[in-house]
Kinemage of the C-alpha trace (Angstrom):
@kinemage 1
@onewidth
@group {chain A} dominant
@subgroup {mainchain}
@vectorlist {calphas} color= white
{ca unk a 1} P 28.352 36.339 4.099
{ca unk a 2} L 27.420 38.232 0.713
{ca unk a 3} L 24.135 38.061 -1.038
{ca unk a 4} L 25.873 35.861 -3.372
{ca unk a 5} L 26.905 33.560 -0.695
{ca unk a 6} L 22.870 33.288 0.137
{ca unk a 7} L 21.281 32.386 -2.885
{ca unk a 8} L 23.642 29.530 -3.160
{ca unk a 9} L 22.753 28.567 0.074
{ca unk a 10} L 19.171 29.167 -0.378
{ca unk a 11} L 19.669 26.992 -3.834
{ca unk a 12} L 21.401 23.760 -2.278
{ca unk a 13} L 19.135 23.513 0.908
{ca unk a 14} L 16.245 23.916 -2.097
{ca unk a 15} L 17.649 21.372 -4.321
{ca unk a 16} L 18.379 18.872 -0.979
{ca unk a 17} L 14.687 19.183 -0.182
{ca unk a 18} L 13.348 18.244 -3.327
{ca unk a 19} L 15.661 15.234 -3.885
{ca unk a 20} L 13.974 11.716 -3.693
{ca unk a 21} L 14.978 9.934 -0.444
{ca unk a 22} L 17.216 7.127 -1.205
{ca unk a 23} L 15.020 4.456 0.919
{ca unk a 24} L 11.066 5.693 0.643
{ca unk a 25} L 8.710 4.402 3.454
{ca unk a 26} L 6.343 1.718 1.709
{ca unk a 27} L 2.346 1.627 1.914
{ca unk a 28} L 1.680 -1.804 4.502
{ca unk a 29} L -1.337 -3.212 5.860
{ca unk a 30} L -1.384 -4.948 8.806
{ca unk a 31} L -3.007 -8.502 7.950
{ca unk a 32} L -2.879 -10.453 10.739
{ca unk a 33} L -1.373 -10.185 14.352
{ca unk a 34} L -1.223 -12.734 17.751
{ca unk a 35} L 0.683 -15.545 19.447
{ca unk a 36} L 3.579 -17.097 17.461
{ca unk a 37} L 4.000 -21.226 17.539
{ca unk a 38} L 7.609 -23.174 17.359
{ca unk a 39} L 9.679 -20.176 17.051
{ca unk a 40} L 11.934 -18.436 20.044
{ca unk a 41} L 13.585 -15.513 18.713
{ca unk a 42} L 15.897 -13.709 20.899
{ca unk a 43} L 15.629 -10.696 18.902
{ca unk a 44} L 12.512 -9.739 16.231
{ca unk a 45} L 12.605 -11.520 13.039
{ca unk a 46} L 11.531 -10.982 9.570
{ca unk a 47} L 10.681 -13.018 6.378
{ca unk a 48} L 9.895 -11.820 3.149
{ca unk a 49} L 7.495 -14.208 0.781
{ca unk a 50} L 6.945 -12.439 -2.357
{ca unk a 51} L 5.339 -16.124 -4.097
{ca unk a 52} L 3.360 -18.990 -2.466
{ca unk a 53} L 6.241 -20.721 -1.653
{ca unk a 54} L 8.112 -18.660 0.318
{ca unk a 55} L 5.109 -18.233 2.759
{ca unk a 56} L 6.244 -21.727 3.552
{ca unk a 57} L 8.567 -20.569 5.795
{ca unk a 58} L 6.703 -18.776 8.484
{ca unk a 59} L 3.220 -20.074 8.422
{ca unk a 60} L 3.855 -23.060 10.058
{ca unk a 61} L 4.509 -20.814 13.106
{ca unk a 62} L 1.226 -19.267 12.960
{ca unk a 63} L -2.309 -20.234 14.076
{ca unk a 64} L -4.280 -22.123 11.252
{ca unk a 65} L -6.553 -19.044 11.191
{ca unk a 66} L -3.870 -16.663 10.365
{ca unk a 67} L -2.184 -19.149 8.097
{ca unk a 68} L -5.069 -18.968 6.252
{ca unk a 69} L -5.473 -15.362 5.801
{ca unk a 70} L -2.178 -15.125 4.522
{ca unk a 71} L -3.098 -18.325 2.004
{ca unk a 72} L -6.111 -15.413 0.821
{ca unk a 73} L -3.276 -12.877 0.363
{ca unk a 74} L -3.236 -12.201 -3.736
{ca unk a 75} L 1.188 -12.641 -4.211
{ca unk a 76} L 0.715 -11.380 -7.644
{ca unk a 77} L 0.154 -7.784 -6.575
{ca unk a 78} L 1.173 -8.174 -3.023
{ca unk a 79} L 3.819 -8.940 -0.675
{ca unk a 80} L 4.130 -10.162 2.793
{ca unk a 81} L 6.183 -9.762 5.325
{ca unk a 82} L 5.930 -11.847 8.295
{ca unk a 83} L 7.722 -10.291 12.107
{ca unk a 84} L 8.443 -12.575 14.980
{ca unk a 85} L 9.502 -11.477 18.149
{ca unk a 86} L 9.098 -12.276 21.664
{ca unk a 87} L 7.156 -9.532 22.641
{ca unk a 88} L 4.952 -11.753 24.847
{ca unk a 89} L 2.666 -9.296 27.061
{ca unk a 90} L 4.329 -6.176 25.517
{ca unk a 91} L 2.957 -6.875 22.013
{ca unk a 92} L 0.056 -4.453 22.269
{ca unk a 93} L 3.040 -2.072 23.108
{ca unk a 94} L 5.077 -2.879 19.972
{ca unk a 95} L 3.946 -1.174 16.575
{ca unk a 96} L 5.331 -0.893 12.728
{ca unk a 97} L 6.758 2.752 12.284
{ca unk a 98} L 8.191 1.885 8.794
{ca unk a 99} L 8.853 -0.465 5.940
{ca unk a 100} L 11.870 0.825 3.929
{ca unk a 101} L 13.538 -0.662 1.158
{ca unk a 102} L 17.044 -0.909 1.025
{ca unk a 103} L 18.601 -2.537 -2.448
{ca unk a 104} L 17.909 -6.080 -2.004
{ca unk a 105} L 16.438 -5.923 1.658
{ca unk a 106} L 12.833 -4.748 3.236
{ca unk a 107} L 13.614 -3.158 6.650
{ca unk a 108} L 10.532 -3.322 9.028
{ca unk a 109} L 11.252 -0.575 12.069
{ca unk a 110} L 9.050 -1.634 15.152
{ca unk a 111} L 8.615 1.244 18.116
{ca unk a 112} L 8.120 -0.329 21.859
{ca unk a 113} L 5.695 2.500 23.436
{ca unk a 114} L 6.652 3.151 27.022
{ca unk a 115} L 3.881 1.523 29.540
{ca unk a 116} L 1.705 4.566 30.702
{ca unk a 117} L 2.043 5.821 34.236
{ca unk a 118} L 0.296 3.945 36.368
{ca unk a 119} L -0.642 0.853 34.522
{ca unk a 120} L 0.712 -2.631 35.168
{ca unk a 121} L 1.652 -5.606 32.797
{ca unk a 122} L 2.387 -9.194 33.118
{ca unk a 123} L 5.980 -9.860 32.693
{ca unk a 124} L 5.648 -13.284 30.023
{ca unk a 125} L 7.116 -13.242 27.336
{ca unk a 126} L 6.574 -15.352 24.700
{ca unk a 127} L 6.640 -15.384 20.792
{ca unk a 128} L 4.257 -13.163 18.839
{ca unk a 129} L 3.901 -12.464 15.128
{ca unk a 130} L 2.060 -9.362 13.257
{ca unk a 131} L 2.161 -10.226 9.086
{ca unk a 132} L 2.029 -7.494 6.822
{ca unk a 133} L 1.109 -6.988 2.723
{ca unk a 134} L 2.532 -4.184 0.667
{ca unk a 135} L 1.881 -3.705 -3.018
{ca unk a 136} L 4.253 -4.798 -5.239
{ca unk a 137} L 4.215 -1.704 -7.561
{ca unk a 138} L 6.165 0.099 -4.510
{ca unk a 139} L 8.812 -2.263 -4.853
{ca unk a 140} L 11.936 -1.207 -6.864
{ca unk a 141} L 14.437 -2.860 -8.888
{ca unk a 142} L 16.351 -4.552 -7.774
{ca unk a 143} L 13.743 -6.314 -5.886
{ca unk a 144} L 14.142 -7.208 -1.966
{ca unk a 145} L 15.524 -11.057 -1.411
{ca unk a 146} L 14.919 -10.522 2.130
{ca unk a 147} L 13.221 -8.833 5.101
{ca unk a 148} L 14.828 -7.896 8.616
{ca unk a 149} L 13.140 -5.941 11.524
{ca unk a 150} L 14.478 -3.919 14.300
{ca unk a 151} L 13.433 -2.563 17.453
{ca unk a 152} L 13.785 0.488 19.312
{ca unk a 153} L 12.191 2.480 22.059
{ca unk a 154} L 9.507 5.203 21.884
């Protein structure tokens, strides 16, 4: 390979670096977190309320305590997403790694950490729910219409 050959390599590996990632992570806050009512997801769920009246959707499923921190939640500067899943005992297991936008969707990546060696855990499962905010100003045109989550292992 020439010198030539090199400094063009050198250039586009520069150039690739420096380029803005197509989906950037987003800044979130965990609000609120605990044991889900009325919903029985097989697999982790997502909604997206970026006005009062989209909240509608989800916060009958939570406690009246959590339903009312996410009534305190300022929509015209934030957003929230709200995850379901029936993480049951695992939920202490189960964290956010990332909040991505992607066009007109908000994908929330939850991790499962393994159980460490030698601990035990009950085997329930039942519905859980973390809610999230995110400022707004993150949020790029056009702007999300809906939120999914997925889950993988540590």
């Amino acid at each position: 390979m020439g010198r030539r050959h090199v400094i063009a390599a050198a250039a586009a590996g520069a150039a690739l670096a420096t380029a803005a990632p197509a989906a950037a992570a987003l800044h979130w806050h965990e609000l609120v977190r605990g044991a889900a009512a009325g919903v029985q997801p097989s697999a982790p769920v997502a909604y997206l309320a970026l006005d009062r009246r989209a909240t509608a959707r989800f916060t009958p499923h939570l406690p009246p305590s959590a339903a009312k921190r996410v009534a305190g939640v300022d929509l015209a500067r934030s957003a929230v997403v709200a995850v379901f899943g029936e993480f049951g005992c695992t939920d202490g297991r189960v964290h956010v790694s990332s909040v991505v936008q992607r066009g007109r969707r908000l994908v929330v990546s939850l991790v499962r950490s393994p159980l460490p060696p030698g601990q035990a855990e009950c085997l329930a499962l039942f519905p859980t729910f973390r809610v999230l905010t995110l400022p707004k100003t993150e949020l790029r045109r056009p702007y999300p219409a809906r939120a999914e989550a997925l889950l993988a292992r540590a």
